[in-house]
N, C-alpha and C positions, 0 to 999 in steps of 0.2 A: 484427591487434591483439596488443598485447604483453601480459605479463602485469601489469608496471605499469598500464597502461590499463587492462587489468579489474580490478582492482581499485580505481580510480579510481572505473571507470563502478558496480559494486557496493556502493560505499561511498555514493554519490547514490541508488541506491534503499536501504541502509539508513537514510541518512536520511529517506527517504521514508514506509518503513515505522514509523520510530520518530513520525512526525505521525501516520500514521492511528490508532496505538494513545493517540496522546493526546488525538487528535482524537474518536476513538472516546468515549473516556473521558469527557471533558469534555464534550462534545454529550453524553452518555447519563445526564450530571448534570445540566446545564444546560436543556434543552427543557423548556417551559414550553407550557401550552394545552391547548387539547383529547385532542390527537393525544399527547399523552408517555407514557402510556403503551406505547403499541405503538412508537413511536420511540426509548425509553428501551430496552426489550428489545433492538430492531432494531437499535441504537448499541454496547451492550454485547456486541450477540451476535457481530459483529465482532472483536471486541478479542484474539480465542484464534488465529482464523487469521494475522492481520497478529503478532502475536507470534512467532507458527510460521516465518513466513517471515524476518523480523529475525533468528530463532536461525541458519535455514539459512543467511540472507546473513553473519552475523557467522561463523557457522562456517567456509565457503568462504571468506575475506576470509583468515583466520587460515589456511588451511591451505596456501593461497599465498602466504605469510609476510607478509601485508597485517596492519594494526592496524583492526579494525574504529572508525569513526567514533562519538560518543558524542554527537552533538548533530542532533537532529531538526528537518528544513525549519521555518520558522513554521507555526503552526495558525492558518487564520484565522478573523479574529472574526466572529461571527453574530449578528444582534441577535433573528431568530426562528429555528422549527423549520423554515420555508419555506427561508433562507438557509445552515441547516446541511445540509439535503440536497443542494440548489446545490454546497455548498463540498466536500459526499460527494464528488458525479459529478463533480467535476471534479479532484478527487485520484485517483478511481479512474481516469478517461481517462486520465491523465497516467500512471499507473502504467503500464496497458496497453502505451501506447506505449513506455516505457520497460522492461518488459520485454522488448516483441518484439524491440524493437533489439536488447538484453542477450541474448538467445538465439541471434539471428542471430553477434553478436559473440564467444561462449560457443563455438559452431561452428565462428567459422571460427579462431576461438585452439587448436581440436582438445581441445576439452571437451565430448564428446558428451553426458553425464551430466550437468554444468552447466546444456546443451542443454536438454535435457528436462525439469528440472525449472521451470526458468527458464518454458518452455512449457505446464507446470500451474500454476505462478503467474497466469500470462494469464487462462487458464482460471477460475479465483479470483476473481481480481479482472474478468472480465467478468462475471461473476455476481451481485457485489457492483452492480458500476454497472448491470447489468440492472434489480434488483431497486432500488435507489435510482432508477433513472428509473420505472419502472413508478407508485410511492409519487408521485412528483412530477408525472405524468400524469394522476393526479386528483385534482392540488390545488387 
């Protein structure tokens, strides 16, 4: 992988990361029902990590003289709280997988540090989809 390509493939999870913080946002205004409270917290309490990672990718993008992207994947729509955890675990799945590649890809561009962080991101966001499936397990 060249470093064009990675930053390519970087600039797809910034955009990634820029939906979960809106996604975040908006679900944690929006849910409605019984459950919104604790879904309301559990939405917003997101919104600092996926932020964190957005800085690290936009920073790394730029220091490889990449222009970090400024327009986030679509958020999609939910019409319940049921549908917006759905729409979680299935942004977070897609993250996962898209970091492991990114890590693997990070390694073999000889960005050991890339590497590694790229590999706590995973970590992150499988904790996020743990815990959204968990919520969704006994719904």
């Amino acid at each position: 992988m060249n470093r064009e390509s990675l930053i390519t493939a970087l600039n797809e999870d910034l955009a990634g990361e820029y939906q979960a913080v809106l996604m975040y946002v908006t679900y944690a205004a929006a849910v409605t029902g019984p459950h919104r409270p604790m879904l309301k917290q559990f939405f917003a309490a997101e919104v600092p990590e996926e932020l964190a990672h957005a800085q690290f990718l936009a920073d790394k993008i730029a220091s490889f003289g990449g222009r970090p992207v400024t327009v986030p994947r679509p958020v999609p729509e939910a019409k319940d709280a049921r549908q917006m955890l759905e729409n979680v675990l299935a942004a977070e799945k897609q993250a996962i997988a898209d970091y492991k590649a990114r890590a693997e890809q990070a390694a073999a561009f000889g960005d050991k540090g890339l590497a590694t962080h790229l590999e706590t991101i995973v970590e992150d966001e499988t904790a996020h989809y743990e815990e959204t499936e968990k919520i969704l397990r006994g719904w």
